[in-house]
PDB file of N, CA, C and O in Angstrom, chain B, residues numbered from 101:
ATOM      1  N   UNK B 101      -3.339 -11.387   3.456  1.00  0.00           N
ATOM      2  CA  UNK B 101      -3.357  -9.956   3.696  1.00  0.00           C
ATOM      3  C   UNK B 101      -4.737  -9.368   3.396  1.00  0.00           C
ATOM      4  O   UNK B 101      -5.146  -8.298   3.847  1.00  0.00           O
ATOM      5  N   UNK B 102      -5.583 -10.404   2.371  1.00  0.00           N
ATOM      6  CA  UNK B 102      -6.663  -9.413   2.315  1.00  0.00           C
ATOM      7  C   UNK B 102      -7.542  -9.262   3.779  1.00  0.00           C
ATOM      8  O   UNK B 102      -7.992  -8.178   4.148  1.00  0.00           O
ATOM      9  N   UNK B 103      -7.680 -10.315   4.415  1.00  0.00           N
ATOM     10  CA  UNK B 103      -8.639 -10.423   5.596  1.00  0.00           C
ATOM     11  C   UNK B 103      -8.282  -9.416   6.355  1.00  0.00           C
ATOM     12  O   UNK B 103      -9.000  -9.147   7.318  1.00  0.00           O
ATOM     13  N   UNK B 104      -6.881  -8.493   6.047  1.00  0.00           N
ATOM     14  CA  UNK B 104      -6.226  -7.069   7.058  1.00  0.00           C
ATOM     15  C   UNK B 104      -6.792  -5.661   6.371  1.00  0.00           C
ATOM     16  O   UNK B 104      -6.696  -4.593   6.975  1.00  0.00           O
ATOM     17  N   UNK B 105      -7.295  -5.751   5.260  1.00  0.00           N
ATOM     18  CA  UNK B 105      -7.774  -4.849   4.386  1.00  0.00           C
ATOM     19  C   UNK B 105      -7.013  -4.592   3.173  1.00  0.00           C
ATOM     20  O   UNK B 105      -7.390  -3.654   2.470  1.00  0.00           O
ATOM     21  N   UNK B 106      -5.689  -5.483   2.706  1.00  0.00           N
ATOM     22  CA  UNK B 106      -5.004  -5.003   1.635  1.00  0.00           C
ATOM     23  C   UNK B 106      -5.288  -5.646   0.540  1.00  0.00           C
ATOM     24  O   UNK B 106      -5.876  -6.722   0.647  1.00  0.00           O
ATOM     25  N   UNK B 107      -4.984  -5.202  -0.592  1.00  0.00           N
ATOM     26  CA  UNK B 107      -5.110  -5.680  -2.205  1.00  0.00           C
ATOM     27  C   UNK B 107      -3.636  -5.094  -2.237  1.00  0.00           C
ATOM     28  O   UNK B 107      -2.982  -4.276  -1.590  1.00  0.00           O
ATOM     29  N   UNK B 108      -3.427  -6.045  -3.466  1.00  0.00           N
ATOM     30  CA  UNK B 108      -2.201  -5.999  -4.160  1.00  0.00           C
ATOM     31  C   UNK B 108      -2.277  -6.218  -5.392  1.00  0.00           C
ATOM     32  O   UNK B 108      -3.291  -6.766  -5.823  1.00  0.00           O
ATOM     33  N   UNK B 109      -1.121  -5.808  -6.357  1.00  0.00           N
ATOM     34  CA  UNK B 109      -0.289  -6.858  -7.439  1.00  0.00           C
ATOM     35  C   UNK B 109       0.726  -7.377  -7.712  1.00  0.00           C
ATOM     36  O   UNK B 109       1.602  -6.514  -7.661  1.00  0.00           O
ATOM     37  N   UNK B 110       1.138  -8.341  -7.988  1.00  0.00           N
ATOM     38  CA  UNK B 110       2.526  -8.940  -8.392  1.00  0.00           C
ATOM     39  C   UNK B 110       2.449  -8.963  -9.672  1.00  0.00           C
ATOM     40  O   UNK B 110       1.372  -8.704 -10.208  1.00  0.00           O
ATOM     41  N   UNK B 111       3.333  -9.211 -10.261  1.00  0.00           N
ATOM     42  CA  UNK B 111       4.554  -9.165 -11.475  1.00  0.00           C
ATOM     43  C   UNK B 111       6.105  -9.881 -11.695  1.00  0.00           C
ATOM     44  O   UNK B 111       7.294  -9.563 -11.689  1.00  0.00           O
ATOM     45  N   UNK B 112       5.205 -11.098 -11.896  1.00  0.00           N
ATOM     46  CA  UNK B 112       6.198 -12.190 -12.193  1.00  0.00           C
ATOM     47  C   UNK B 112       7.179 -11.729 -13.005  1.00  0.00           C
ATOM     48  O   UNK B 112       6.829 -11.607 -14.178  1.00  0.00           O
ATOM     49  N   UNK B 113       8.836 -11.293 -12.631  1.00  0.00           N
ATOM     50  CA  UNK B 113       9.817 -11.587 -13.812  1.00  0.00           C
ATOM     51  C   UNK B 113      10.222 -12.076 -15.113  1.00  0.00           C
ATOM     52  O   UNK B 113      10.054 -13.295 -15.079  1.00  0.00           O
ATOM     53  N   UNK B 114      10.654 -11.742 -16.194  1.00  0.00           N
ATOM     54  CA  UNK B 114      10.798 -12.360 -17.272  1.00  0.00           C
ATOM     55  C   UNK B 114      12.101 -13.739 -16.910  1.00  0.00           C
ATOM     56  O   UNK B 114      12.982 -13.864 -16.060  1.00  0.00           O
ATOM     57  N   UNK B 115      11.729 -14.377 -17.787  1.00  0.00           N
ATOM     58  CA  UNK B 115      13.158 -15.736 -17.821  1.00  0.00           C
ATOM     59  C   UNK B 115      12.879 -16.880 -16.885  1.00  0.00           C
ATOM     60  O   UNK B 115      11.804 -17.420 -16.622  1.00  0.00           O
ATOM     61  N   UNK B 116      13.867 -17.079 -16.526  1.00  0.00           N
ATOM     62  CA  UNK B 116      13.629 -18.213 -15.273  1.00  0.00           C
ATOM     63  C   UNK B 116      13.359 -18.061 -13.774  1.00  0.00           C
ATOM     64  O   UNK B 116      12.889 -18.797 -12.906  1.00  0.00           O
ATOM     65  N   UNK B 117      13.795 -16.938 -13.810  1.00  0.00           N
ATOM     66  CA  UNK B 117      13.238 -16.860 -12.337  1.00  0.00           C
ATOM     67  C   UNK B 117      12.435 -16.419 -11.576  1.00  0.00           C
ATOM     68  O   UNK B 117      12.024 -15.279 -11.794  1.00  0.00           O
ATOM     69  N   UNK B 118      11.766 -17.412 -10.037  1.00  0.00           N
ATOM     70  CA  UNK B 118      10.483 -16.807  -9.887  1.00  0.00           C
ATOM     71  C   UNK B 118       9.699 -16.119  -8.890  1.00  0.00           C
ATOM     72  O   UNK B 118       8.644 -16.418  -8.330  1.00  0.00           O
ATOM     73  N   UNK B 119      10.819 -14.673  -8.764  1.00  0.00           N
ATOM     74  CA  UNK B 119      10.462 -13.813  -7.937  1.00  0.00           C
ATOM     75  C   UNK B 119      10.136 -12.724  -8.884  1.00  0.00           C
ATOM     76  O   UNK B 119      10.191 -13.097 -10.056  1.00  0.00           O
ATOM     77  N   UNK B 120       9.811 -11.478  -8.711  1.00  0.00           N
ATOM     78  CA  UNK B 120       8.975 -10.196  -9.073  1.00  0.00           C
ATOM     79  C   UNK B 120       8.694  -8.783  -8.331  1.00  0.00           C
ATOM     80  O   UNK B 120       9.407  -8.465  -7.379  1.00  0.00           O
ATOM     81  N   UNK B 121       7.662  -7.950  -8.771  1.00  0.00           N
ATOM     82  CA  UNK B 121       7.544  -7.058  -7.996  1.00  0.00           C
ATOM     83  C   UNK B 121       5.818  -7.089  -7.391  1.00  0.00           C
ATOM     84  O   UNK B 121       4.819  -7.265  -8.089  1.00  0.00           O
ATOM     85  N   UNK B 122       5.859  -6.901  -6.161  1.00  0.00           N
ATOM     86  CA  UNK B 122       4.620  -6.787  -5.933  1.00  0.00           C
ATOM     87  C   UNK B 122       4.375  -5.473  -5.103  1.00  0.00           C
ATOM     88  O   UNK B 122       5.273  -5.237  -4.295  1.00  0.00           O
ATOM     89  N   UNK B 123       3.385  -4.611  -5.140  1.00  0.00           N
ATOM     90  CA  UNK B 123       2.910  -3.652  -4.033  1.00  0.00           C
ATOM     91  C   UNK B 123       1.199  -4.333  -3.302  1.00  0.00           C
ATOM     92  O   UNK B 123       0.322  -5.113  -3.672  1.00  0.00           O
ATOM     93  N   UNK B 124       1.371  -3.798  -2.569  1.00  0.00           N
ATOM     94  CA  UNK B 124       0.229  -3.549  -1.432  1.00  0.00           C
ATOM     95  C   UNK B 124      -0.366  -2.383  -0.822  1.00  0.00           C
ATOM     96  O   UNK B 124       0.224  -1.433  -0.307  1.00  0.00           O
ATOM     97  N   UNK B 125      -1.658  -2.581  -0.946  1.00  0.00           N
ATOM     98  CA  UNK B 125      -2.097  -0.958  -0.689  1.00  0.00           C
ATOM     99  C   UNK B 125      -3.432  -1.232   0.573  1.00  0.00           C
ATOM    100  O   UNK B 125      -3.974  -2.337   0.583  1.00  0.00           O
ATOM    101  N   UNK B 126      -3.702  -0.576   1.187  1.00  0.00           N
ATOM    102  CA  UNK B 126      -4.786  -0.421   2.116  1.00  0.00           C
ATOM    103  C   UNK B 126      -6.428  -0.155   1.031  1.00  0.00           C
ATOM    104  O   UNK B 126      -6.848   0.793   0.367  1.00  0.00           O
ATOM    105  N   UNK B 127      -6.772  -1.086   1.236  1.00  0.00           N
ATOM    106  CA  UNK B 127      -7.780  -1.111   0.380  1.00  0.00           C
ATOM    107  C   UNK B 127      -9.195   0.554   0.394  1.00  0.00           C
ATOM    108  O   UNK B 127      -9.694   0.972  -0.651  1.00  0.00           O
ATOM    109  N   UNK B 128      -9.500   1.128   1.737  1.00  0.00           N
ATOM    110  CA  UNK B 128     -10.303   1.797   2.496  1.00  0.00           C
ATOM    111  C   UNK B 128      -9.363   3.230   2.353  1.00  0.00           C
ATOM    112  O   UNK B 128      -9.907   4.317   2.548  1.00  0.00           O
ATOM    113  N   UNK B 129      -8.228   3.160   2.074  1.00  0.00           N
ATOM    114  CA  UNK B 129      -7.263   4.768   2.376  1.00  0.00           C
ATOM    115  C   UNK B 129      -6.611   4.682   1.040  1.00  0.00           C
ATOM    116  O   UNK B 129      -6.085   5.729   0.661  1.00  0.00           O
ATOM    117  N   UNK B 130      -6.539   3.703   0.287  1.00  0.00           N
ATOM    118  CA  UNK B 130      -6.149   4.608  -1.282  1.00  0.00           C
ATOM    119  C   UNK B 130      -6.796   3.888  -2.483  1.00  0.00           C
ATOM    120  O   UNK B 130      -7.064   2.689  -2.420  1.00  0.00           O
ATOM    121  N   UNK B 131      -7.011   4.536  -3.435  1.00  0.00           N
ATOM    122  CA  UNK B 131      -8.108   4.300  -4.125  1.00  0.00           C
ATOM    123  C   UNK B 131      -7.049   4.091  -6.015  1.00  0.00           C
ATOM    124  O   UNK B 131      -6.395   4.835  -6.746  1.00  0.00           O
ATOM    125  N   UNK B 132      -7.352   3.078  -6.011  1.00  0.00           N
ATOM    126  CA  UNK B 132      -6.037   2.828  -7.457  1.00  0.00           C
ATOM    127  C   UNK B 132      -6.778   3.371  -8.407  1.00  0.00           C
ATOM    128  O   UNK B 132      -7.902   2.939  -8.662  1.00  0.00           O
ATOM    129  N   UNK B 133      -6.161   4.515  -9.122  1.00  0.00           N
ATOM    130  CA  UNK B 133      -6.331   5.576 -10.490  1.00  0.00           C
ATOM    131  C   UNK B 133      -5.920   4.558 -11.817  1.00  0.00           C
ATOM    132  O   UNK B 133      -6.415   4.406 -12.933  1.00  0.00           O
ATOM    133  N   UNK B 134      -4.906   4.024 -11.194  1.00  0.00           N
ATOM    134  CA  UNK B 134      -4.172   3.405 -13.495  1.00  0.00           C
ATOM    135  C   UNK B 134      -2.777   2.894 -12.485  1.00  0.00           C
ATOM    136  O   UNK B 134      -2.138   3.506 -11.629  1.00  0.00           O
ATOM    137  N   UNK B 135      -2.667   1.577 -13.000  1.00  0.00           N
ATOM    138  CA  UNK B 135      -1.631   0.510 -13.085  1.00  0.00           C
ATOM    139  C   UNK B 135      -0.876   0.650 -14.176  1.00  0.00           C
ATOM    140  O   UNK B 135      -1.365   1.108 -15.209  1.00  0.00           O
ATOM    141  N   UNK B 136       0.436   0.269 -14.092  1.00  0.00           N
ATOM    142  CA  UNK B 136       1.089  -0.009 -15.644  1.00  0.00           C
ATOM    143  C   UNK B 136       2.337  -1.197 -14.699  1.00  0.00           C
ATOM    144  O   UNK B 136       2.881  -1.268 -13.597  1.00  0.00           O
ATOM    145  N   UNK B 137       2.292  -1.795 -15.723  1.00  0.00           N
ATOM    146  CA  UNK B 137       3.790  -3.274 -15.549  1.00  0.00           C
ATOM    147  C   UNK B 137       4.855  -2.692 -16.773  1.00  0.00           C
ATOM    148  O   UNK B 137       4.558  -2.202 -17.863  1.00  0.00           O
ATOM    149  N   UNK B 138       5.879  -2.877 -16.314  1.00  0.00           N
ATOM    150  CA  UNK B 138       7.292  -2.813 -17.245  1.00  0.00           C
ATOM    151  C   UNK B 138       8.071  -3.631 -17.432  1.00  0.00           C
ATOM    152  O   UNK B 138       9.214  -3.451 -17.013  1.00  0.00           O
ATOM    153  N   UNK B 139       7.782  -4.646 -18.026  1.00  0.00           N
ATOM    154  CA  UNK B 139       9.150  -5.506 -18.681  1.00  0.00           C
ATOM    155  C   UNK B 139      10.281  -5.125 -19.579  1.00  0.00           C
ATOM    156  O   UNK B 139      10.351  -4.852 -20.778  1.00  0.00           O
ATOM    157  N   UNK B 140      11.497  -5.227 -18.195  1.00  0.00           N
ATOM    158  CA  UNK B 140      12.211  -4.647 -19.044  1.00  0.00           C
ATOM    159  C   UNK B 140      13.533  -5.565 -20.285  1.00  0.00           C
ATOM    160  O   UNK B 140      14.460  -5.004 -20.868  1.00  0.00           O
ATOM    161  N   UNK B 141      13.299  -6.507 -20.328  1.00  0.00           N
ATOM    162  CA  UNK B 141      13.693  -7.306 -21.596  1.00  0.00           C
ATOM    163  C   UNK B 141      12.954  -6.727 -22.515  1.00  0.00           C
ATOM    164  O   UNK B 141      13.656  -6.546 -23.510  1.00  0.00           O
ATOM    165  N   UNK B 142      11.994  -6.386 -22.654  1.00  0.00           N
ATOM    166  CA  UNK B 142      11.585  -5.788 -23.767  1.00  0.00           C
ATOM    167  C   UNK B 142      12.402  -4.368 -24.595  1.00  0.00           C
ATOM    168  O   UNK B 142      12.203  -4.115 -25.783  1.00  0.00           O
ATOM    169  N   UNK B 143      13.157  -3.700 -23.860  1.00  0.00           N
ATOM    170  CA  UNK B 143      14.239  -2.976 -24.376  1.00  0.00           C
ATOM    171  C   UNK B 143      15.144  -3.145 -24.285  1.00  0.00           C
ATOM    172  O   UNK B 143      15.907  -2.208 -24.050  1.00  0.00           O
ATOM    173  N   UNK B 144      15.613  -4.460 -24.416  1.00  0.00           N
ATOM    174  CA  UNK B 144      17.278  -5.302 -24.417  1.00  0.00           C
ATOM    175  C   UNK B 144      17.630  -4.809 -23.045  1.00  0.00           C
ATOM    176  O   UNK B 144      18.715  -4.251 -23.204  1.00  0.00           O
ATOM    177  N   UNK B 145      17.270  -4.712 -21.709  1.00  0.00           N
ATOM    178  CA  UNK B 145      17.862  -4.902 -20.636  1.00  0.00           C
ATOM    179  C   UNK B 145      17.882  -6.449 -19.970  1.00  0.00           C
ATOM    180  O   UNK B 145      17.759  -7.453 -20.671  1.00  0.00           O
ATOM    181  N   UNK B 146      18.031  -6.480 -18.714  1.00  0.00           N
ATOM    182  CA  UNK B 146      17.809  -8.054 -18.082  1.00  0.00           C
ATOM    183  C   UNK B 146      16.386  -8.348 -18.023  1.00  0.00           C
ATOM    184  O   UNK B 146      15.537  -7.631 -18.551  1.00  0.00           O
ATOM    185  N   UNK B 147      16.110  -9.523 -17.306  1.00  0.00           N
ATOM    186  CA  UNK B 147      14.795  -9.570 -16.866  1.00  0.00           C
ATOM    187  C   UNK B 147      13.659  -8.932 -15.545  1.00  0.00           C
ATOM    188  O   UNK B 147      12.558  -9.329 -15.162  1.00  0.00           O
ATOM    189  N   UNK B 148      14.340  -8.045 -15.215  1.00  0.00           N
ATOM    190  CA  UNK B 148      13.723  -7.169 -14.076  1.00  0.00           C
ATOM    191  C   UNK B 148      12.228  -6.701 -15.023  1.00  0.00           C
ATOM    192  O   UNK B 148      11.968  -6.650 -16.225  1.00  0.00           O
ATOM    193  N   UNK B 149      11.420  -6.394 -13.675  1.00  0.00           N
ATOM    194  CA  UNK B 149      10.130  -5.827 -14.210  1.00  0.00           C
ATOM    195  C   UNK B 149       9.842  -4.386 -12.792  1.00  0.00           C
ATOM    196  O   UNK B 149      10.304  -4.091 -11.690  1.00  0.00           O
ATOM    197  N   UNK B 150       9.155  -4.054 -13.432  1.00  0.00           N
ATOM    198  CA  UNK B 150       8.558  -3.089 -12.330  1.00  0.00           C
ATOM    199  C   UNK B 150       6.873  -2.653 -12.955  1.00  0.00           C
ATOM    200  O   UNK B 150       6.348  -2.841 -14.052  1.00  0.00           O
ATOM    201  N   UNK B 151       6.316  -1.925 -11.530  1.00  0.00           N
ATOM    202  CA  UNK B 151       4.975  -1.777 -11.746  1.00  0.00           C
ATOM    203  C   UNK B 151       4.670   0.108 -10.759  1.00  0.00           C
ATOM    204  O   UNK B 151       4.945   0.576  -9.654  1.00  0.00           O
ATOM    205  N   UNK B 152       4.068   0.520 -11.851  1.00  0.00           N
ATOM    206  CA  UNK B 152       4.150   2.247 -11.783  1.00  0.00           C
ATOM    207  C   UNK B 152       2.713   1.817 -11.354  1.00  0.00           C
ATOM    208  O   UNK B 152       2.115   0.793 -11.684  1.00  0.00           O
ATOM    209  N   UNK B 153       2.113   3.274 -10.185  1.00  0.00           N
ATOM    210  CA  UNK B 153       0.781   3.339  -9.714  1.00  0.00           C
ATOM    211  C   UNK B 153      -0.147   4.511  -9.314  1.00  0.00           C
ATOM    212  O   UNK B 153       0.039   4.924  -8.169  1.00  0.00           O
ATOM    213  N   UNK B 154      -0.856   4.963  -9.846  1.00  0.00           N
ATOM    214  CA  UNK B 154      -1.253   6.413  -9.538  1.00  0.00           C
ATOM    215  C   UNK B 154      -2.608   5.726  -8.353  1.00  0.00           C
ATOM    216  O   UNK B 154      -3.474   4.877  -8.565  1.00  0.00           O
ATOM    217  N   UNK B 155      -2.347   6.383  -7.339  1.00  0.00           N
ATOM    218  CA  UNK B 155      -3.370   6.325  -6.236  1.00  0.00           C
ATOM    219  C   UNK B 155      -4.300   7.484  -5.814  1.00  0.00           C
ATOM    220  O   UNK B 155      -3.605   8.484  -5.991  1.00  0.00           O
ATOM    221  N   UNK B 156      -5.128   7.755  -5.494  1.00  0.00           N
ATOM    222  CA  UNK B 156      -5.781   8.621  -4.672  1.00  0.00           C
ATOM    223  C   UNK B 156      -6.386   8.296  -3.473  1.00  0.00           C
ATOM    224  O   UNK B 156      -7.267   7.466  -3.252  1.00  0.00           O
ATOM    225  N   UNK B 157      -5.619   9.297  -2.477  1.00  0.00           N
ATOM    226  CA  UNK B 157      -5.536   9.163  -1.178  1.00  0.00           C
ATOM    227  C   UNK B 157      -7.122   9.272  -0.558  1.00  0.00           C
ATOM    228  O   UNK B 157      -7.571  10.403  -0.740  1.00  0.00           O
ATOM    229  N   UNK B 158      -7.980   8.443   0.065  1.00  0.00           N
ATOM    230  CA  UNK B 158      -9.229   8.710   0.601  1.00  0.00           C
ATOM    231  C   UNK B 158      -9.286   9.506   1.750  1.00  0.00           C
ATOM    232  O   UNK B 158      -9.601   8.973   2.814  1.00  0.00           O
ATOM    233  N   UNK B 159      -8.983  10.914   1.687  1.00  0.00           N
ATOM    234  CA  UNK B 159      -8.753  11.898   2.809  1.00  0.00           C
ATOM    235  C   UNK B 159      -9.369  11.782   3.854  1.00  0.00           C
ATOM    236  O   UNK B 159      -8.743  12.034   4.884  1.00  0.00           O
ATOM    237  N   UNK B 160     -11.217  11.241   3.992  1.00  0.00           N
ATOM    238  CA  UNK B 160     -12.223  11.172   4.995  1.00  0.00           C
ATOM    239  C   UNK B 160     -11.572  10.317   6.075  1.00  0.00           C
ATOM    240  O   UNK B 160     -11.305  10.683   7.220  1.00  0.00           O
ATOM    241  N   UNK B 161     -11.225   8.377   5.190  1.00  0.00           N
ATOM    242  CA  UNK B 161     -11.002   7.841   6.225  1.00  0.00           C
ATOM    243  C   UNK B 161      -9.312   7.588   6.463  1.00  0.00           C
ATOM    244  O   UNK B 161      -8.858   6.674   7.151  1.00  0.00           O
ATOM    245  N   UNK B 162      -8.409   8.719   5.657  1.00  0.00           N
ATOM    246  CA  UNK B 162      -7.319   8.798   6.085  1.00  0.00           C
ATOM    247  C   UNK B 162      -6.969  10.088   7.498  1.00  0.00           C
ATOM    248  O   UNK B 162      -5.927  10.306   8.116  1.00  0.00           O
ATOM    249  N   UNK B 163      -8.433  10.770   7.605  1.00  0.00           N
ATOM    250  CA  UNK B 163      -8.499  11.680   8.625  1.00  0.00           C
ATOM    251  C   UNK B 163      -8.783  10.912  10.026  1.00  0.00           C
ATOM    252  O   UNK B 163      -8.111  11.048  11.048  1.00  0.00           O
ATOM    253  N   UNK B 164      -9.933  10.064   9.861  1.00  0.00           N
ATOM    254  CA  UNK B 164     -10.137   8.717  10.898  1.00  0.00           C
ATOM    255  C   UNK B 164      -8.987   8.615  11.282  1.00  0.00           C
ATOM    256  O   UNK B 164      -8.501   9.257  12.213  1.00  0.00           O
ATOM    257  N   UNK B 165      -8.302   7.613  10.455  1.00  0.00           N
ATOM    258  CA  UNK B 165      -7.586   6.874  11.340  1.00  0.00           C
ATOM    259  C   UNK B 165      -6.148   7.885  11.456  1.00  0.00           C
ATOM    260  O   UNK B 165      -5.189   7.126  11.596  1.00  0.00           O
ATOM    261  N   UNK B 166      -5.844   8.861  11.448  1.00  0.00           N
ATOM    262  CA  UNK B 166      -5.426  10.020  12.417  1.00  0.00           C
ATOM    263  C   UNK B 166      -5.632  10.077  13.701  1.00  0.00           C
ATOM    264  O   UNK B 166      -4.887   9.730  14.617  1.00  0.00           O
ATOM    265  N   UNK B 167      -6.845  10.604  13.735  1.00  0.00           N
ATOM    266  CA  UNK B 167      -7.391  10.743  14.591  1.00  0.00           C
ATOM    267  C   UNK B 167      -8.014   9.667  15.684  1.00  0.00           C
ATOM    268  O   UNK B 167      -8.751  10.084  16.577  1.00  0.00           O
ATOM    269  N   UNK B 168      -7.795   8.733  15.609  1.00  0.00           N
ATOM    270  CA  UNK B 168      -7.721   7.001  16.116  1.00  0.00           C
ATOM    271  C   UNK B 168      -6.380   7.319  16.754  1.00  0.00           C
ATOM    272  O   UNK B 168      -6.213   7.561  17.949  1.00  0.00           O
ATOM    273  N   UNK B 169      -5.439   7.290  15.811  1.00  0.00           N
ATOM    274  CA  UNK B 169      -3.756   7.272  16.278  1.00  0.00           C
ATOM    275  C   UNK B 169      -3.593   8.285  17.004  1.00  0.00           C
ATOM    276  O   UNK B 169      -2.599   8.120  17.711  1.00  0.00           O
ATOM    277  N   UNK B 170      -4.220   9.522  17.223  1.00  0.00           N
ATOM    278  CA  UNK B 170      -3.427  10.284  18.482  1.00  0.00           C
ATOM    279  C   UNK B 170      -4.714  10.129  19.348  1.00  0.00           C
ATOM    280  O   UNK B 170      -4.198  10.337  20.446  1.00  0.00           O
ATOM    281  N   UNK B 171      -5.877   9.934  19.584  1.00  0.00           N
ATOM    282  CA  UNK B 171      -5.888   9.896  20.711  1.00  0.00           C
ATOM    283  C   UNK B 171      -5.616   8.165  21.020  1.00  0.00           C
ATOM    284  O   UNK B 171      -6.421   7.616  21.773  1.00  0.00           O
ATOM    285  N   UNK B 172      -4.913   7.654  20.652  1.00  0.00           N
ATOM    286  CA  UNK B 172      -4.909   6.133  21.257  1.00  0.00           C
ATOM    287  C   UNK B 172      -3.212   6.572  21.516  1.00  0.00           C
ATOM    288  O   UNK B 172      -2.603   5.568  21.885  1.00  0.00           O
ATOM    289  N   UNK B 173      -2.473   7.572  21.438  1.00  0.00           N
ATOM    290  CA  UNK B 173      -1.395   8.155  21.883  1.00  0.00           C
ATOM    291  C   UNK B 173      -1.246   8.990  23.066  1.00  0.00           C
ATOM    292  O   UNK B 173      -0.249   9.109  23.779  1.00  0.00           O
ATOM    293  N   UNK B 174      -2.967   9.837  23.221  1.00  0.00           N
ATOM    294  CA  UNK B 174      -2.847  10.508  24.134  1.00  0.00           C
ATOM    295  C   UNK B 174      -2.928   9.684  25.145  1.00  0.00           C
ATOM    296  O   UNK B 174      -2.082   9.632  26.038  1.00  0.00           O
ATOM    297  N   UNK B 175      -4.123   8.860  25.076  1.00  0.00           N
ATOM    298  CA  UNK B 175      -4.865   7.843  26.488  1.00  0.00           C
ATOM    299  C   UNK B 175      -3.467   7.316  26.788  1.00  0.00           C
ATOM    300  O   UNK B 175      -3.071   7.545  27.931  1.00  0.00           O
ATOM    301  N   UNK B 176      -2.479   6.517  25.812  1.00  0.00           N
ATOM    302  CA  UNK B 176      -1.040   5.660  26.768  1.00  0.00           C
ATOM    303  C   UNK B 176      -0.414   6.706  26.619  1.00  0.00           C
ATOM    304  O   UNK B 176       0.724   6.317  26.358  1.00  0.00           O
ATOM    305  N   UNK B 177      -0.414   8.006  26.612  1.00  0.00           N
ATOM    306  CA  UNK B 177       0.649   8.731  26.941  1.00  0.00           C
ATOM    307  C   UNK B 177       0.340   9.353  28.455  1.00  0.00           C
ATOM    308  O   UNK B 177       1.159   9.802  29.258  1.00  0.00           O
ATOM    309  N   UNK B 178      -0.849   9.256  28.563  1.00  0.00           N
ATOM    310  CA  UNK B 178      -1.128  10.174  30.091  1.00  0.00           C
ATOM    311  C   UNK B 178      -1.687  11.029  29.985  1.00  0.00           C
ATOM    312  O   UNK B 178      -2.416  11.456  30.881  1.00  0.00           O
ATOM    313  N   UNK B 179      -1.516  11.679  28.648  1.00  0.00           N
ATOM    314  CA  UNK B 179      -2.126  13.273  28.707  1.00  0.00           C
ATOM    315  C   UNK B 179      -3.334  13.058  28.530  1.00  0.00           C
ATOM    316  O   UNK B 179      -3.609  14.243  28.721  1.00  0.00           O
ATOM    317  N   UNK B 180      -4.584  12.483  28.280  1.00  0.00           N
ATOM    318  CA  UNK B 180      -6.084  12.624  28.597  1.00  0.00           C
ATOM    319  C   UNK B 180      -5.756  11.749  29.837  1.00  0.00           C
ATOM    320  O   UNK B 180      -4.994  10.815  30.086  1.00  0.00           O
ATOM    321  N   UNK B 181      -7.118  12.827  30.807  1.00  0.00           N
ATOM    322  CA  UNK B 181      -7.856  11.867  32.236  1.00  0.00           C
ATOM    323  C   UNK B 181      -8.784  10.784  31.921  1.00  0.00           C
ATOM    324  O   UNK B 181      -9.736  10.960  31.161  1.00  0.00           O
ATOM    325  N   UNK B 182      -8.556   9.790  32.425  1.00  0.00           N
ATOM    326  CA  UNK B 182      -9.705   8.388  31.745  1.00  0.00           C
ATOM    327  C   UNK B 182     -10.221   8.509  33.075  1.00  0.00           C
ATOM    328  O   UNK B 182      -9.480   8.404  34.053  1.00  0.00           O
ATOM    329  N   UNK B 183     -11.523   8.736  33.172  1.00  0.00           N
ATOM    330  CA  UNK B 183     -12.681   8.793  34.036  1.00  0.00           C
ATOM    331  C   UNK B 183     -13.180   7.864  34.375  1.00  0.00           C
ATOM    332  O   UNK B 183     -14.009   7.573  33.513  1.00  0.00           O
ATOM    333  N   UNK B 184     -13.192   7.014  35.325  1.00  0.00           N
ATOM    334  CA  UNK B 184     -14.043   5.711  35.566  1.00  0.00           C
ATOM    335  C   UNK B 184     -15.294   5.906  36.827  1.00  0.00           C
ATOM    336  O   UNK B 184     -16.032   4.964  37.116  1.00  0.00           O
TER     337      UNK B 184
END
């Protein structure tokens, strides 16, 4: 996924088993503020975990690629004339 532009993290489960939580973010459109992981065996529940994420949205090139997406909506929709 990185060669698509994403970063991530995972968060291996407590105990035996070996699945978890992972997110994925667009590396160029959000900008990671503060991570936190939660194991929750640590307060006498099961072994589930989770992972909290404060992001900030990169407005410039989240305006781009807007603006990519409708006119690459207008051109296959018909509504702009393509001039040749």
């Amino acid at each position: 996924m990185r060669n698509k532009g994403y970063i991530g993290s995972f968060k291996r489960r407590t105990g035996e088993a070996m699945d978890g939580c992972a997110i994925f973010w667009k590396e160029n459109l959000f900008c990671l503020l503060e991570g936190e992981s939660i194991e929750f065996k640590g307060f006498g529940l099961r072994d589930n975990v989770a992972q909290l994420f404060v992001f900030e949205v990169e407005l410039m090139m989240l305006k781009e690629v807007a603006m990519h997406l409708l006119l690459h909506f207008l051109l296959t929709a018909g509504k702009i004339p393509v001039v040749s």
